[in-house]
N, C-alpha and C positions, 0 to 999 in steps of 0.2 A: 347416762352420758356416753357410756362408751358404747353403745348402740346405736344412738345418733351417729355417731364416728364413724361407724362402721357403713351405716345406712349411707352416708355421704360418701363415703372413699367408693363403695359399688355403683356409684350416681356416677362419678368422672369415670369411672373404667368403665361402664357400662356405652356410655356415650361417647369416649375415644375408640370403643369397640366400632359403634353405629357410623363414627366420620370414615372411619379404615374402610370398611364393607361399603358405604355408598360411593364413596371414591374410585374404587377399584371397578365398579359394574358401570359408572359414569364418568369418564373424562369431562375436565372443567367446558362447560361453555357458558361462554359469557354473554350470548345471543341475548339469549331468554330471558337474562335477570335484569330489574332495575339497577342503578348506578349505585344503592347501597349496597342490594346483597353483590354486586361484582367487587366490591371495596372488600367486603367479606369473604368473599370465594377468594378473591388474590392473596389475602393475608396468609392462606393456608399454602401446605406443602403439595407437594403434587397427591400423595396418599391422603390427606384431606384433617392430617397430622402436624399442627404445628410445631411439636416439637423436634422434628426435621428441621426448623429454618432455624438455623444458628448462626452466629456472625461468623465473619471469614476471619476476622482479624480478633486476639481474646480482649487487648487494650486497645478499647475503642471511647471515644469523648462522645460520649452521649447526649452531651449539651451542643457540640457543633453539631454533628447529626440527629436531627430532631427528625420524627415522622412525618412523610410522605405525603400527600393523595393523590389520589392519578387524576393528576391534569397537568397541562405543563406550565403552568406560573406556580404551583405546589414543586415540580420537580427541577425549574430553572433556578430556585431559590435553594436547593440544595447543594453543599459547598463542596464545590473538585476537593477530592482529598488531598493534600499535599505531598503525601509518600509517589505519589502517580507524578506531579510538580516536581520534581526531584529527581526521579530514576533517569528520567533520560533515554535509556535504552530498553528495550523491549526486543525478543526472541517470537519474529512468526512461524508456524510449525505446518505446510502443507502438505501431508501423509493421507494419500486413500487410494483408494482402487486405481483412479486416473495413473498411480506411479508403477503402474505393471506395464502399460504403454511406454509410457511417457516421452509422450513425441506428441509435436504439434510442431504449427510453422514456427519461422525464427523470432517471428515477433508474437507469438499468439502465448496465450496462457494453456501452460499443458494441462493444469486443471478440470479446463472446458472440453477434453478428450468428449465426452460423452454428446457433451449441445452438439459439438461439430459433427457426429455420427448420427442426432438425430435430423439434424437441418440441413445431411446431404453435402458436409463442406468434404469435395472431392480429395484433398492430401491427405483427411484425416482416413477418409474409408479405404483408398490407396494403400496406404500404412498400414493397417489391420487386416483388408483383404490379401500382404502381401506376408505381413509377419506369422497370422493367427490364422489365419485361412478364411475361407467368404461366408461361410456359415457362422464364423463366431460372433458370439454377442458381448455385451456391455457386461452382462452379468457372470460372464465366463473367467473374469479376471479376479472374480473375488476370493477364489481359492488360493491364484496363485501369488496374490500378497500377505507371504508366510509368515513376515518377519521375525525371521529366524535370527537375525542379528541386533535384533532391537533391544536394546540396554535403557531403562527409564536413567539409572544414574548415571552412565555413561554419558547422554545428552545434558542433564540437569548440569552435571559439573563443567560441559565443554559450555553450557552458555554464561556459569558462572564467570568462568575464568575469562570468557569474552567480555566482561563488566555491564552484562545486562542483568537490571533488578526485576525484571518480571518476563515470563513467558506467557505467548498466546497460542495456543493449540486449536486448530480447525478440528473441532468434535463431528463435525458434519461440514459435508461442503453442499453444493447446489445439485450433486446425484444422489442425495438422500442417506449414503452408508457413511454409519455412525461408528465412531471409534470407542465405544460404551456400549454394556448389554441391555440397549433400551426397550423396553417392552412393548415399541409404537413400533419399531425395525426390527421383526424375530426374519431371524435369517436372510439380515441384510443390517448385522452390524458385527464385529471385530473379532466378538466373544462366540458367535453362533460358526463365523464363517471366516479363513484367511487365516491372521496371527491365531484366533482360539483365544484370545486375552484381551484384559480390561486395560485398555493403551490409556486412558486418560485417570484411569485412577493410578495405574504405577506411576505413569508421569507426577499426576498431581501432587503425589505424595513425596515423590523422589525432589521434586522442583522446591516443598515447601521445607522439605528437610535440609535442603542447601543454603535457607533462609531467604528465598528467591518469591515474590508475589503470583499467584498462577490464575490466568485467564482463557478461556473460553470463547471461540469462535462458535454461531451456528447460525448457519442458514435458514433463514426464513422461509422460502419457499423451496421446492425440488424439481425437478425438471421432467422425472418421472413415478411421479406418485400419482396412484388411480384414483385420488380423491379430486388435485388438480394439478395433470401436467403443465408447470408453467411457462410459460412462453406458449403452449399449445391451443388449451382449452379457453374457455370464454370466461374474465375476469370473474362473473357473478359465481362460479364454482368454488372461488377461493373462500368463500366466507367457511363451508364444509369441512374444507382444510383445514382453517386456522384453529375451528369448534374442535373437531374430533381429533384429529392428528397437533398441531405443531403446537398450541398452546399447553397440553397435560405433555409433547416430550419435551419441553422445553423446560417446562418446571419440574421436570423429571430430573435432567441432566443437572438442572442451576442448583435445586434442594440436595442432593447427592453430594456433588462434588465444592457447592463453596467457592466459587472464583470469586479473584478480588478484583477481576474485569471481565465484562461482556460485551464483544465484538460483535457486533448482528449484522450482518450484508444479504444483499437479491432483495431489499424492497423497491427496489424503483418503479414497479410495477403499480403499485398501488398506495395510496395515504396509511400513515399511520392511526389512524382510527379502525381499515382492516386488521391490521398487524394487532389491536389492541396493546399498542405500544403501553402508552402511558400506564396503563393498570399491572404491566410486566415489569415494567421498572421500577412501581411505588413498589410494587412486592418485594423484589429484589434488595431494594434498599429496605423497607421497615421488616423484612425477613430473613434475610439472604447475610447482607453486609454494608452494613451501613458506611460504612469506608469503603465502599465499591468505587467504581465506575463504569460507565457504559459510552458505546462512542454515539457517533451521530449520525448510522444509518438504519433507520426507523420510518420510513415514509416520508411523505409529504405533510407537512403540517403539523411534524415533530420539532422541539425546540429542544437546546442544550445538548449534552454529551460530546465528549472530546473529539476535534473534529479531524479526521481520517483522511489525508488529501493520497491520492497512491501514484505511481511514478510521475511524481511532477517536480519542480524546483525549489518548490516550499510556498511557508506564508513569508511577509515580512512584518505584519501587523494582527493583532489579535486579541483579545480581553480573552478569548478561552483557550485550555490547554490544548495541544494539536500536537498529532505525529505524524508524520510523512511512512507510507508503509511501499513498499517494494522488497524485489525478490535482488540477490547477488547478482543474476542474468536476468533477462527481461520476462519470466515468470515464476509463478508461484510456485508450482508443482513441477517435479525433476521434468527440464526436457532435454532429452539427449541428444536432438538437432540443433541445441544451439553453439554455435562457435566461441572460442576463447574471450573474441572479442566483445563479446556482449555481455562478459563478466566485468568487472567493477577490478581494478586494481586494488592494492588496500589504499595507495593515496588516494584514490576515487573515494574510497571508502569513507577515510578519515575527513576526507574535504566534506563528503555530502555531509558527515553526522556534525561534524564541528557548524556548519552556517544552517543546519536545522536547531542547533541549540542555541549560537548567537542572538539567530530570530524567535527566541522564545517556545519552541518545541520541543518534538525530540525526532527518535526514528524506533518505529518496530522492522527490525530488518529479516526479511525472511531465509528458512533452508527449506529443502525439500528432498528428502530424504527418498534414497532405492526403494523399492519392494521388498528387500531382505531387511528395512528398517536401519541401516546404516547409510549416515550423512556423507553425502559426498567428501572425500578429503580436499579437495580446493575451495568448498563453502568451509569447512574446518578450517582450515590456514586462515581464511579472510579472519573468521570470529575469534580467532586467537592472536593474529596478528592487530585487530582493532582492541585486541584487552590489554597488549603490550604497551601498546600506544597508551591508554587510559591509565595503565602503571601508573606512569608520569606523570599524566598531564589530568588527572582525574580531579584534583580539586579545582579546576577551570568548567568542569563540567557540572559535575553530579551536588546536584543543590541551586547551581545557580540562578543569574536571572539574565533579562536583557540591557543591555547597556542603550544609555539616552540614542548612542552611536552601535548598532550593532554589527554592521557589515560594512567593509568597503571593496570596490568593484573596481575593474580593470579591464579596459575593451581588447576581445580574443577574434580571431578570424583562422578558417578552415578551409583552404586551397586545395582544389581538387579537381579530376574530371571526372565528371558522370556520364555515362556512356546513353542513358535515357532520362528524361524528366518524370518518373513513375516510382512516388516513393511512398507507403504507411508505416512511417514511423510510433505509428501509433500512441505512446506518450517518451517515448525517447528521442534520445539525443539523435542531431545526422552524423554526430561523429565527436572525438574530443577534439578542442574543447569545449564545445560547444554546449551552451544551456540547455536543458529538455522544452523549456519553454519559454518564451521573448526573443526570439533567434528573428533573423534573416535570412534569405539565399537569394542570390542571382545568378544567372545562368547566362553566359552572351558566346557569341562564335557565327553559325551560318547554317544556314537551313537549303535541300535541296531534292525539291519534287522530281517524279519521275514524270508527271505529264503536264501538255499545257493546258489548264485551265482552273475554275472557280477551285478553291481547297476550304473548307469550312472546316475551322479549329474550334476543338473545346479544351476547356480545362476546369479541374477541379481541386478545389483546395481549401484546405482546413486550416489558417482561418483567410489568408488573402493571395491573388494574386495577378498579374497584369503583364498583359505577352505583346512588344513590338516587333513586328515585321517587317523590314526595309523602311523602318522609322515609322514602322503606320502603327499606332494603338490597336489593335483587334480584338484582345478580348481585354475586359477591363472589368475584376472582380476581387473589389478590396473589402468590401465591408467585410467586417465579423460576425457571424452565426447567431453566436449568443451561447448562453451559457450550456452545460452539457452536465449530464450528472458523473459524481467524482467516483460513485461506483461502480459504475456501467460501462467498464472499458471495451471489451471485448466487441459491443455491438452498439457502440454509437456510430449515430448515420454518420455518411461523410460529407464535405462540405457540399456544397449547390455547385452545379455546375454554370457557366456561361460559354456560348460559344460566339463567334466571329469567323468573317470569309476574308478574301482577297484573292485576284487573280494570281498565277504563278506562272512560269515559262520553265518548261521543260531542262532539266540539266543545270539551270543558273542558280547559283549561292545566293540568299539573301539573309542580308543579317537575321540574326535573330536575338532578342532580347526577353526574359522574363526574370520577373522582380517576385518573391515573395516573403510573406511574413506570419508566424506563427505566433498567438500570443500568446494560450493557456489549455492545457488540457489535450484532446488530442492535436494528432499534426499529420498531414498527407498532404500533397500534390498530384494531378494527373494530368497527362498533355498527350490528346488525341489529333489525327487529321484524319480527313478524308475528303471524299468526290466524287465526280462520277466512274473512272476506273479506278479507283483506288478503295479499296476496302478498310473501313473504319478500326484504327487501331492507335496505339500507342509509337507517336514518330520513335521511328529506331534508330538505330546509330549508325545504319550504315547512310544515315538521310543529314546526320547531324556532325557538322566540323566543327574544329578548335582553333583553324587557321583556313584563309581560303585558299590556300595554296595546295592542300592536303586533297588528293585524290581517291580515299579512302575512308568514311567516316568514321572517327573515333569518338564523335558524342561532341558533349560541349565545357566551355572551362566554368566552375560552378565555385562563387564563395560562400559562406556562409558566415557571421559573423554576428556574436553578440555578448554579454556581459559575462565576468567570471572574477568569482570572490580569492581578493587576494588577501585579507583580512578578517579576522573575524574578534569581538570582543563580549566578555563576560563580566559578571559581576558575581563576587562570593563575599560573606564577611569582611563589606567595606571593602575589598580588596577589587582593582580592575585588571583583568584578564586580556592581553592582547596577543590572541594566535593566530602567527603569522605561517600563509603556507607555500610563503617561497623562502628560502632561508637567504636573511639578510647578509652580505658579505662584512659589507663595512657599518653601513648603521639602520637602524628599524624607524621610519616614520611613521608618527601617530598624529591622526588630527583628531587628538583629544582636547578636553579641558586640561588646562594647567594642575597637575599635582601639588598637592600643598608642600610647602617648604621641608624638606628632610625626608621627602620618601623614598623610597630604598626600591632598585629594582633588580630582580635575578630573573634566572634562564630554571624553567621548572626540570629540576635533571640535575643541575649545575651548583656546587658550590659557588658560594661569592655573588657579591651586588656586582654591577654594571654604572659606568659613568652614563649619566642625563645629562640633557638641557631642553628650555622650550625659549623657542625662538618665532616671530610672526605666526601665530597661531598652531603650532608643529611642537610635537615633544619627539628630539629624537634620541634613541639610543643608542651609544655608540656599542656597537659587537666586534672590533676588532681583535681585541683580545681572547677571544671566545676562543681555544684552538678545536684542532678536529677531533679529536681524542677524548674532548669535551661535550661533542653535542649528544644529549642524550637519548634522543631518538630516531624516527626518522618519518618523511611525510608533512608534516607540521608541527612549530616550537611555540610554545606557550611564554611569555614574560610575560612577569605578577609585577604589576606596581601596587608597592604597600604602603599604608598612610599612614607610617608609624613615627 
């Protein structure tokens, strides 16, 4: 008997031997195999070892998470965890070589340092030709991000304290260098070259000892890997990639470290059946962590995972969980050309997160840390001054749901001159307080050529716009594009142009009028003239008046004007959440339903109930009494109506 025993226990070791050894001489590909053994191959670990794939989570309901199969009515049918429903806030982390530069234009993603230097975008090779000198390459930065100052708990605890429940770390961005010692990048990841250390396992570890959820960024494709440069080489290369390279590092990285989220971004290139999406995610889930989640950039033709909208306004509507993800400043990765202004105040701050939770999501809000692996101290201040805020006002948040009513709106407008009509705002605001997106602008004043004759105008604009000339319509270009993809910011085209002529007279002002309107996603305008002596450019200012009296062109007077939330409300344990983010003097109206008879309402902060009444469909509260000494925050005040 006990040589049978024996005889068997040699049988499983013998055979755990044989998966270790074929695995390691053959990374997965999934080319070759029917849809069963790829069902088979995906269950395994990347060593060819299942007992690498462990849950991320130890109390896991293994009756709500039930197994997988990769396709997506098998994985549309598996249930958003609710711990992911709940958090609210999430920590982006964009750290890698790009933050040795870290410069890029004011609106660009410092990130993309690398695309920009391959595709010839003249600032970016300016900037490096002037800093690093003209011989230097992409890959000469990798030594010098030492970080010498990078603290796993030092970060884990600052995003605590900011009342984020999980963090997402870009283990890889779209130049390839990995922040783990991946055996697919020898000497072009973290541990070979630069820190000399495992950045996402200290993180990992420090993040879940704080009791904090930890997830994982990783780029699909690379921008220069010799299997296939993407954006370069000819699509049909990618399948090689996917075989050899990104499907064994990717199971590499997920079996290792255990995240309880997988960010995937740079598919827009190709369908989710290159990616072999679907067979990554059944893995994931029936191996990895069945309490997972994954978001929803996976190709074309991928269904489910939480849906990832990035500098935009938000959703208002949704059956599935959704973050809005954005950087403090208008990018990811540290850029040191951007101005003050293009950071988020914290009231900014608290407003965007407060009416991305109302409408049923959250925000993963990014930092982007030096080279030496220390966070900026003014991205600090934000994340600590939004955990103060959360002090308070946290049980409005974290749990919640959306109310029948969850936002209400208040029409804003933005007065100004603009000295040209020449703006890629790319997914941002033109200014506060203006929406990122549903906005208007107009531009009127007086227009005035240098010669006489034909002027043939164009314009361009993302998504509409329409320019009268001494009251004549000339160019007339309102429709909408259409849709754009939500993670392709950097390099979506811009809108269509149209142009239109009219005669002109030398020296003489004529009106000028243009209308336009932004509705989702990116946002640009452009307003060209030209002729036969006049050389094709962007009208300038010294052509553009504000008054015709003005002998000197100052441009033109420009509004802009669109919606901005002055309300926001939640629901926690029966209770309804109304956070208002102007502070009311004298009383808070709500056009709520009627509260039931005897509900009690306070200031989250505040000892003491508050007098009500509801009157012609209004519940208002009276706040006079509130004094100043009383309120106990700042940015936005939370009153709980409780149905007690």
């Amino acid at each position: 008997m006990r040589s049978h025993i024996f005889t068997l226990l040699m049988l499983v070791f013998l055979i755990g031997l044989q998966g270790k050894s074929s695995a390691q001489k053959h990374p997965l590909s999934l080319k070759k195999q029917s849809s069963t053994s790829t069902i088979k191959q995906v269950k395994n670990g990347p060593n060819g070892n299942s007992q690498l794939a462990v849950s991320s989570s130890d109390n896991v309901d293994r009756q709500l998470f039930q197994k997988t199969e990769p396709n997506w009515a098998s994985l549309k049918a598996h249930p958003y965890p609710q711990w992911f429903r709940d958090a609210k806030l999430g920590i982006f982390i964009h750290w890698s070589i790009s933050s040795v530069p870290a410069w890029s234009g004011k609106e660009q993603y410092a990130e993309w340092f690398l695309r920009g230097i391959l595709t010839g975008d003249s600032g970016r090779i300016f900037f490096q030709d002037k800093t690093f000198g003209k011989n230097w390459k992409y890959e000469d930065y990798a030594p010098l991000m030492k970080g010498e100052l990078f603290d796993a708990k030092q970060w884990a605890d600052l995003f605590k304290r900011a009342g984020a429940r999980y963090v997402v770390l870009v283990s890889k961005h779209h130049d390839g260098f990995c922040l783990w010692p991946s055996k697919y990048a020898k000497g072009w990841n973290a541990v070979d070259v630069g820190p000399k250390r495992d950045i996402v396992g200290e993180l990992t570890k420090a993040v879940k000892e704080d009791g904090l959820r930890m997830g994982l960024y990783y780029s699909l494709p690379e921008w220069n890997n010799p299997l296939y440069r993407w954006g370069f080489d000819k699509p049909d290369k990618v399948n090689q990639y996917v075989e050899q390279h990104m499907i064994p590092q990717f199971k590499e990285l997920i079996s290792t470290y255990k995240p309880s989220l997988i960010f995937s971004d740079g598919e827009w290139d190709h369908p989710a059946s290159t990616w072999h999406a679907a067979e990554l995610i059944s893995w994931y889930y029936n191996n990895v962590a069945p309490d997972g989640i994954v978001n929803d950039r996976w190709g074309s033709g991928s269904e489910g995972g939480f849906i990832t909208l990035e500098y935009s306004s938000g959703l208002t509507n949704s059956d599935r969980p959704w973050a809005e993800v954005r950087g403090l400043g208008r990018s990811f990765g540290l850029n040191r050309n951007e101005p003050i202004e293009n950071y988020m105040t914290p009231e900014d701050l608290v407003h965007f997160f407060v009416k991305a939770v109302a409408n049923g999501g959250g925000i993963i809000l990014n930092v982007g840390p030096y080279a030496d692996g220390q966070i900026p101290l003014l991205q600090q201040e934000r994340l600590l001054q939004l955990g103060e805020w959360l002090k308070i006002n946290g049980e409005a948040i974290y749990g919640s749901t959306a109310n029948k009513l969850t936002i209400e709106d208040k029409d804003v407008e933005l007065r100004r001159v603009d000295s040209t009509v020449n703006f890629d705002w790319v997914r941002n605001s033109p200014g506060k307080p203006i929406s990122e997106d549903d906005f208007t602008g107009e531009w009127t004043g007086f227009i005035q050529p240098n010669y006489s004759e034909a002027f043939l105008f164009e314009g361009n604009a993302d998504d509409g716009m329409r320019v009268w000339i001494d009251n004549k319509l000339v160019i007339d270009k309102w429709d909408h594009d259409g849709g754009q993809s939500e993670s392709n910011v950097m390099e979506q085209k811009k809108g269509v142009s149209k142009t239109g002529g009219i005669k002109l007279e030398a020296y003489k002002k004529y009106s000028i009028h243009i209308s336009y309107q932004e509705k989702k996603q990116n946002a640009s305008i452009f307003f060209w003239w030209s002729s036969r002596n006049q050389r094709k450019e962007i009208v300038p200012q010294q052509s553009l008046f504000t008054d015709k009296k003005l002998t000197i062109g100052n441009g033109l007077n420009a509004v802009y004007r669109s919606k901005a939330t002055r309300l926001c409300y939640t629901r926690n344990d029966d209770n309804l959440y109304a956070i208002t983010l102007d502070w009311p003097d004298d009383s808070l109206v709500l056009h709520c339903e009627k509260p039931t008879t005897g509900s009690k309402v306070t200031l989250l902060g505040r000892k003491g109930t508050l007098p009500w009444k509801y009157e012609n469909g209004k519940m208002i509260i009276n706040t006079r009494s509130i004094k100043f000494s009383e309120i106990p925050c700042n940015w936005a005040w939370t009153f709980k109506i409780s149905n007690n």
